[in-house]
C-alpha positions as CSV (number, residue, x, y, z in Angstrom):
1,X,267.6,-27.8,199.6
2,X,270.4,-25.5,198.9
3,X,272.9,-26.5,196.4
4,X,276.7,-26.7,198.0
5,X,279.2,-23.7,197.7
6,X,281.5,-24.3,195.0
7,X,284.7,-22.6,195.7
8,X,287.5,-22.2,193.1
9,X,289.8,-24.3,194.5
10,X,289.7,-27.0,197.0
11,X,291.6,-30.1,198.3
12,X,290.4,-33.7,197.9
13,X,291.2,-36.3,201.1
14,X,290.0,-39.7,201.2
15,X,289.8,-41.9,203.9
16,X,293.0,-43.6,203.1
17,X,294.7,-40.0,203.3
18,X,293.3,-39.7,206.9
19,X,295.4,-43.4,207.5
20,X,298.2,-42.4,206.6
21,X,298.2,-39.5,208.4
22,X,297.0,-41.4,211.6
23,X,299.8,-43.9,210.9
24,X,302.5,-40.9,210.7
25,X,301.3,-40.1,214.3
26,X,302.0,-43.3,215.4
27,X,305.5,-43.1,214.3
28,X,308.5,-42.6,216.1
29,X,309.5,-39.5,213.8
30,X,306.9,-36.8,213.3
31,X,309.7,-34.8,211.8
32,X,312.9,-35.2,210.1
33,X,312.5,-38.8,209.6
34,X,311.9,-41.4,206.9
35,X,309.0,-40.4,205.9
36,X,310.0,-37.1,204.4
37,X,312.8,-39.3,202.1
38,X,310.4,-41.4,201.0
39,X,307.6,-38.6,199.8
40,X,311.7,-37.0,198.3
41,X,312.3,-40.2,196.4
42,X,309.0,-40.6,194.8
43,X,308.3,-36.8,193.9
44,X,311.8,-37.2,192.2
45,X,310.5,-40.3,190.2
46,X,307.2,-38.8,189.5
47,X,308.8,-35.7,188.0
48,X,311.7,-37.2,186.4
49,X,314.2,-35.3,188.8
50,X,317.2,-36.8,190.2
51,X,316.8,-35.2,193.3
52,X,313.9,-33.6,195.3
53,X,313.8,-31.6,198.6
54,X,310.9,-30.8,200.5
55,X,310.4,-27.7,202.8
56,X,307.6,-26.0,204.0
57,X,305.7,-24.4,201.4
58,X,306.1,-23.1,198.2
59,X,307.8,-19.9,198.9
60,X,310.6,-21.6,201.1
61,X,311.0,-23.8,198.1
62,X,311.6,-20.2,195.9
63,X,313.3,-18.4,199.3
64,X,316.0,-21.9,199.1
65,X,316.1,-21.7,195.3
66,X,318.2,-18.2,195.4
67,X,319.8,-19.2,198.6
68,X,321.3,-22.4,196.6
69,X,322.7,-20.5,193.7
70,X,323.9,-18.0,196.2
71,X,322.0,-14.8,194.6
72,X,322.7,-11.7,196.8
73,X,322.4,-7.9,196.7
74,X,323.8,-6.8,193.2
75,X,321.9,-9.3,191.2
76,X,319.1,-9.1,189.3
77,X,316.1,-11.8,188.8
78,X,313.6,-11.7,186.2
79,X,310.2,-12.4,187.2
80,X,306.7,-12.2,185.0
81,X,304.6,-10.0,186.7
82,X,301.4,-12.1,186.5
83,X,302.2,-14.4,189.1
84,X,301.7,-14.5,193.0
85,X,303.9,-12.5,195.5
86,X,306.5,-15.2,196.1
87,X,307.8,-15.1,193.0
88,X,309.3,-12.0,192.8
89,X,309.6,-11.9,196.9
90,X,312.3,-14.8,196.7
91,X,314.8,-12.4,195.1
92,X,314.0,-9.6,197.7
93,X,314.3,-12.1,200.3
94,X,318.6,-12.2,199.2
95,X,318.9,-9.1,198.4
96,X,318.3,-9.2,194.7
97,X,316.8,-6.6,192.9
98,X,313.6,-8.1,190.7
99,X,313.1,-7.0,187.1
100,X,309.4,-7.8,185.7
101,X,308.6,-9.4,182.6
102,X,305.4,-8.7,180.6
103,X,303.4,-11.7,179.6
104,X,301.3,-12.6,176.9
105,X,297.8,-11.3,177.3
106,X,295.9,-14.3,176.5
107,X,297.9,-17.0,178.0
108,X,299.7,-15.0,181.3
109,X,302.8,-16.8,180.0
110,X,306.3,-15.0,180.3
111,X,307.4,-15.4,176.4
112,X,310.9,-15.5,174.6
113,X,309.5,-11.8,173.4
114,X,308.6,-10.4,176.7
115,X,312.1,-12.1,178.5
116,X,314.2,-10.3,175.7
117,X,312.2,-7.1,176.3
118,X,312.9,-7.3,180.3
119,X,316.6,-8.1,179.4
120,X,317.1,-4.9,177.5
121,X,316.2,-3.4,180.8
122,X,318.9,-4.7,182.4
123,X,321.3,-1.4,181.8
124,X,324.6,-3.1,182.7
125,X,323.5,-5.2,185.5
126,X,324.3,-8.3,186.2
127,X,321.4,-10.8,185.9
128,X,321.4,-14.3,187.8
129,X,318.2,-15.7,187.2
130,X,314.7,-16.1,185.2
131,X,311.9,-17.4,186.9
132,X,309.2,-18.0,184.5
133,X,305.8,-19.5,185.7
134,X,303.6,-22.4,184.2
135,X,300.3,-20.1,184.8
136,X,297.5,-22.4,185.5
137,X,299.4,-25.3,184.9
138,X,300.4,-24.5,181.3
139,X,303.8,-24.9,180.2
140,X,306.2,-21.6,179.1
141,X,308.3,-22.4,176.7
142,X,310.9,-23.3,178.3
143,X,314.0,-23.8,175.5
144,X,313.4,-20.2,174.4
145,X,313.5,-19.1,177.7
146,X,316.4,-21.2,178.7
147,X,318.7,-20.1,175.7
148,X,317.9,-16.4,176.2
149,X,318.8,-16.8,180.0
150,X,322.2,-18.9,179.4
151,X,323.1,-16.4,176.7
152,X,322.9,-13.5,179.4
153,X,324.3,-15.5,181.9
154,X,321.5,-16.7,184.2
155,X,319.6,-19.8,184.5
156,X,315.7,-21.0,185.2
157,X,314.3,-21.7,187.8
158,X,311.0,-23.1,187.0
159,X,308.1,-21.6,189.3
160,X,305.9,-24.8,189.0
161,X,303.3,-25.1,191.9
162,X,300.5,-24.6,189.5
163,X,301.6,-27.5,187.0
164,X,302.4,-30.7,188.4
165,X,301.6,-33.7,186.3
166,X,301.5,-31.2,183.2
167,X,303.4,-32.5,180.3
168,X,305.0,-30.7,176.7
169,X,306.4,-31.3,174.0
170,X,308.8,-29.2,172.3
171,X,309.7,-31.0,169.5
172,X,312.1,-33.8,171.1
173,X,309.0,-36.3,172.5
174,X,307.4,-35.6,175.7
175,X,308.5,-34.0,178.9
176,X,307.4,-34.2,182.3
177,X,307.1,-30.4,184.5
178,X,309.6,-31.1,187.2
179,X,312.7,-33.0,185.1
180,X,314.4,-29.8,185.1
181,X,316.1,-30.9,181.9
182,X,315.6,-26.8,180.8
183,X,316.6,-25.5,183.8
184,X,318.6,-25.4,187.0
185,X,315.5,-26.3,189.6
186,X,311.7,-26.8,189.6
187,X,310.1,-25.7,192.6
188,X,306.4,-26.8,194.0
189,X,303.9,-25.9,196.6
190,X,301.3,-28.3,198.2
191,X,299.2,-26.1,199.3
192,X,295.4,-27.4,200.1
193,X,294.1,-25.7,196.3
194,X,296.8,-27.4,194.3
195,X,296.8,-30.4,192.5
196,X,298.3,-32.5,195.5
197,X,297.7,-31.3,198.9
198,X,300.3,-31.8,202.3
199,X,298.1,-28.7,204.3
200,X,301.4,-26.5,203.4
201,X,304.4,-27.8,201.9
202,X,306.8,-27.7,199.1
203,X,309.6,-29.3,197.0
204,X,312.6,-27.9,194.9
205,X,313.8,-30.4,192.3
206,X,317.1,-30.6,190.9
207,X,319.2,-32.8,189.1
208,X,323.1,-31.4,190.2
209,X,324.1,-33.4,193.3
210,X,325.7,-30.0,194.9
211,X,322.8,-28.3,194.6
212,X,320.7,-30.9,196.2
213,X,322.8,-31.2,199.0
214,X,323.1,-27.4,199.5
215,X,318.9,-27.8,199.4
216,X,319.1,-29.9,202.1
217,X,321.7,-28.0,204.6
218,X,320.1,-24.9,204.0
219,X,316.2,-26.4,204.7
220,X,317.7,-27.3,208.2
221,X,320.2,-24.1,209.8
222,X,322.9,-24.6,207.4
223,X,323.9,-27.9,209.8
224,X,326.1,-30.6,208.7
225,X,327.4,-33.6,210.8
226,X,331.4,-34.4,209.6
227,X,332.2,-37.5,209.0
228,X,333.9,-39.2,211.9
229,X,332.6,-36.6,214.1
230,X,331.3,-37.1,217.6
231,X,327.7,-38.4,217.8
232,X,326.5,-35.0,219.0
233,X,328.4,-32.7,216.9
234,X,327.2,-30.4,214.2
235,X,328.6,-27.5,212.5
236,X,327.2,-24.8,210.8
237,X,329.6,-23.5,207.5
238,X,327.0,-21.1,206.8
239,X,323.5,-19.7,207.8
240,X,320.1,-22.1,207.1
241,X,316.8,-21.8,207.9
242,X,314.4,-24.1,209.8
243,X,311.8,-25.1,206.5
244,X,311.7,-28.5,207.3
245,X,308.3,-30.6,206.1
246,X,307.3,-32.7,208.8
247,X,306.7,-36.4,208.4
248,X,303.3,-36.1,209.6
249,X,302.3,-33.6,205.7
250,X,304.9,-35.6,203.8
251,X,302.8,-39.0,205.2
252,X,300.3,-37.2,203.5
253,X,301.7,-36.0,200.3
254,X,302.8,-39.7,199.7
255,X,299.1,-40.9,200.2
256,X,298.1,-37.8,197.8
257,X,300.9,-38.7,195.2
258,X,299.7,-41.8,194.7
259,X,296.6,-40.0,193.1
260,X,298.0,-38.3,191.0
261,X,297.4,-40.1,188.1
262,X,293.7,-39.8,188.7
263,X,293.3,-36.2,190.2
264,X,294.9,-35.1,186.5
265,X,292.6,-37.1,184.9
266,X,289.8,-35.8,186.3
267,X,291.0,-32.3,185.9
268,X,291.5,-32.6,182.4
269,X,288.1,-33.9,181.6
270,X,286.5,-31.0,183.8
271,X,288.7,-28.7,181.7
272,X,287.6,-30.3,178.6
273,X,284.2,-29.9,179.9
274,X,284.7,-26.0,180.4
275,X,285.8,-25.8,177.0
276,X,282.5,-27.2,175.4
277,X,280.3,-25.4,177.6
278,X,281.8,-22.0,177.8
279,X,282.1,-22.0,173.3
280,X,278.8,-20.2,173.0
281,X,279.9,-17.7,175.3
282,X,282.7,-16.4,172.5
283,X,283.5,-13.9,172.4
284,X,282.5,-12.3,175.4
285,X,284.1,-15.1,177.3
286,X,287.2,-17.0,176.1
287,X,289.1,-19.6,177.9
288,X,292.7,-18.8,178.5
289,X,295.1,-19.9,175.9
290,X,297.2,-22.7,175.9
291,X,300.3,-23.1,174.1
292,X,300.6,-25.7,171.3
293,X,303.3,-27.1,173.1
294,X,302.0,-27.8,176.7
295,X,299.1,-30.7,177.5
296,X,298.7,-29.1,180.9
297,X,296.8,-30.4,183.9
298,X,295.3,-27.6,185.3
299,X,295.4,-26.2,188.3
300,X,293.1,-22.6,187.6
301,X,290.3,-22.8,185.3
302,X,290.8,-19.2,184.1
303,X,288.4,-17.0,181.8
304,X,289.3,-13.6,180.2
305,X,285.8,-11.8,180.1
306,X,285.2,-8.1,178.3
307,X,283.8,-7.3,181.4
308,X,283.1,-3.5,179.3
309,X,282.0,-5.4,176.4
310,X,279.5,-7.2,178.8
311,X,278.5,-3.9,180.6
312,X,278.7,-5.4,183.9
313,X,282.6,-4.6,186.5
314,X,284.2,-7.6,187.5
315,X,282.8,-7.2,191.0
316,X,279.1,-7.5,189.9
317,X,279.5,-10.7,188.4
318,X,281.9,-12.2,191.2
319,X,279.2,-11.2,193.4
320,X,276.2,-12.3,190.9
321,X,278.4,-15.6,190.7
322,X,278.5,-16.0,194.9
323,X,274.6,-15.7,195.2
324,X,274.3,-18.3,193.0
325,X,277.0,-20.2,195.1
326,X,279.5,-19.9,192.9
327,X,282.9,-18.7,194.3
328,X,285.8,-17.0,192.3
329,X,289.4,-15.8,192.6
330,X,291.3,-13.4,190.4
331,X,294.8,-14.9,189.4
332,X,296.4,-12.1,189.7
333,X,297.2,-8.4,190.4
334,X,300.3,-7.6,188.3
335,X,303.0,-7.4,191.2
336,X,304.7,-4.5,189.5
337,X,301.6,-2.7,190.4
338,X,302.1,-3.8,194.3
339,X,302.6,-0.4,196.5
340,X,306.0,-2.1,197.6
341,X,307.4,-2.2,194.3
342,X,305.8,1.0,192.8
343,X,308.1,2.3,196.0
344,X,311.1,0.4,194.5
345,X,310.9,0.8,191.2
346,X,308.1,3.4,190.2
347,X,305.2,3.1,187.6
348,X,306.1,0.4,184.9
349,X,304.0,-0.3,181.7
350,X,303.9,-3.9,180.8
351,X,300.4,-4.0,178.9
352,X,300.3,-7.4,178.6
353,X,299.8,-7.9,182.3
354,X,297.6,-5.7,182.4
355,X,295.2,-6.7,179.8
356,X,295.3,-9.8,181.6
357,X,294.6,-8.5,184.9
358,X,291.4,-6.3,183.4
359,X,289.7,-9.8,181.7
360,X,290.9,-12.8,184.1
361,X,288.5,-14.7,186.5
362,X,289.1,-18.1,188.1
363,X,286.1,-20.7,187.9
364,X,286.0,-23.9,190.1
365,X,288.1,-26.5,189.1
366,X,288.9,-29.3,191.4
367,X,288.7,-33.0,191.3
368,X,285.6,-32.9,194.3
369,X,283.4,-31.4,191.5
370,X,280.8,-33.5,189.9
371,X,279.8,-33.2,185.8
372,X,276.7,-31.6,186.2
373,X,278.4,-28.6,188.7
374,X,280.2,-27.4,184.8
375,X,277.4,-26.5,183.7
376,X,276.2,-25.1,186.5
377,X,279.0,-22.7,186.9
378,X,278.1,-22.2,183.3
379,X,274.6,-21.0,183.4
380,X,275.8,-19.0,186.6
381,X,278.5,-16.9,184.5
382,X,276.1,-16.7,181.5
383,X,273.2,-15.2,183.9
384,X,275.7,-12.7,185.9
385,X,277.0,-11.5,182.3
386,X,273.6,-11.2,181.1
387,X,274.2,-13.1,178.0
């Protein structure tokens, strides 16, 4: 018998997942209903936020990020450019011109360094926002970040899908990803290979009041109903968008928040699994770094390999690693070397990223996995390397 596919990511859902979806259906709201304030309320908790917003996936979460702090053509965002599209997208999506930040080549971490360096870039412009990413799940550092931003005039927004239930400490006892105590919002995705799973989905976290409510006009049209007004009446002060998260996916996300607890659990020991069994590999094959700082729960299980080193391309061993029913992902193609923004901005040189880029590959890592299926991905890699 054929031993199952394992791919690098997938979503766990349990019986009891199913019955609360079924319930949901059952429901007299399958949108905009009190469903989607309940999942709100204990997202909030679970993060440490006062205030949480869902929407519709991640990048509506990033799209009503700049749209809250009312970013707009003229202003510049900082974005690392290891990191998926959205990230950088979100400021295009206002108007705002996007400014990319090298990372740290063994980590994929935006760095106090690298956010200085993009900031001297800046030639008189005027910069509204840093949007770091916790890569994997690991935790930037986020004071150094924060005091470099508020000193040019600009605030965090944390890019957090990767890292919920990660936790740090910088020096002032632990920290939960999500309380936003370093920066203006968090914002998450839920999509099906993150740690929790709604199908697609997403929350921005705050703790200002304003902000939250602006969140939540902006999720739904810009609407607001006066007080006193007419039963029927609505206004619109200024233009929204429809990224509402039904209550159907939030019925889920409740169900799958509730795991939490467990899902990081089992992804740390599967990480600490990796660790062991990947050692003998050194240095051919080194685990991603983590910062001293962060106690991360992670999302990507990422190696940098010398492919050269090895004397086998990336694609032989992704494609050794398939036929051994292994599958991969490559987390990710530096954006500033996307044909859109080599059109905007021309050829950049941010070697960090790109020494990243030539060594990363994503292994399986989700909670599904069993203990032997480590070592089995193991062996694969070691084969395919010809080690």
């Amino acid at each position: 018998m054929a031993e199952a596919v394992l791919p690098y990511g997938r979503q766990t859902i349990e019986d009891d997942d199913i019955a609360a979806v079924a319930q949901a259906l059952r429901a007299d709201f399958l949108t905009t209903g009190p469903t989607v304030e309940a999942f709100e309320a204990a997202f909030a908790e679970t993060v440490g936020a006062r205030h949480a917003t869902a929407c519709a996936n991640g990048t509506a979460a990033l799209h009503l990020a700049m749209l809250a702090l009312e970013i707009c053509e003229g202003d510049v965002c900082i974005a690392p450019s290891i990191t998926f599209l959205a990230t950088a997208n979100c400021a295009r999506f206002v108007g705002a011109e996007v400014l990319f930040a090298d990372v740290d080549p063994q980590t994929g971490l935006m760095t106090p360094d690298t956010l200085a360096q993009a900031i001297a870039r800046l030639d008189g412009r005027r910069l509204r926002a840093v949007l770091p990413v916790h890569l994997r799940g690991d935790v930037v550092d986020l004071p150094g970040l924060a005091a470099l931003a508020a000193q040019a005039g600009a605030v965090l927004v944390e890019d957090a899908p990767h890292a919920l239930g990660s936790t740090m400490d910088f020096g002032a006892g632990r920290e939960r990803v999500g309380d936003a105590r370093h920066s203006a919002m968090a914002t998450f995705s839920f999509h099906p290979v993150k740690t929790i799973a709604t199908g697609e989905g997403g929350m921005v976290v705050a703790n200002d009041e304003a902000i939250a409510a602006r969140l939540k006009r902006l999720r739904s049209h810009g609407m607001v109903r006066p007080d006193g007004a007419d039963p029927w009446w609505y206004e619109m002060p200024e233009i929204g968008f429809n990224y509402r998260l039904p209550d159907i996916l939030c019925a889920l996300g409740l169900s799958q928040l509730g795991k939490l607890p467990r899902f990081a659990a089992r992804r740390r020991a599967l990480a600490q699994a990796y660790s062991q069994a990947l050692a003998p590999l050194a240095p051919r094959v080194l685990q991603a770094a983590s910062p001293g700082w962060s106690d991360p729960v992670l999302h990507l299980m990422t190696v940098l390999i010398d492919f050269e080193a090895a004397g086998r391309s990336r694609r032989e061993v992704v494609d050794a690693l398939r036929a051994k029913g292994v599958g991969t992902q490559v987390h990710y193609i530096p954006v500033h070397r996307q044909p859109y923004y080599q059109a905007r901005y021309g050829a950049q040189d941010l070697p960090g990223a790109d020494a990243w880029y030539a060594r990363c590959l994503s292994l399986p890592l989700y909670p599904g996995m069993a203990d032997e299926d480590v070592a089995r991905v193991v062996d694969a890699l070691t084969e395919a390397l010809g080690l």
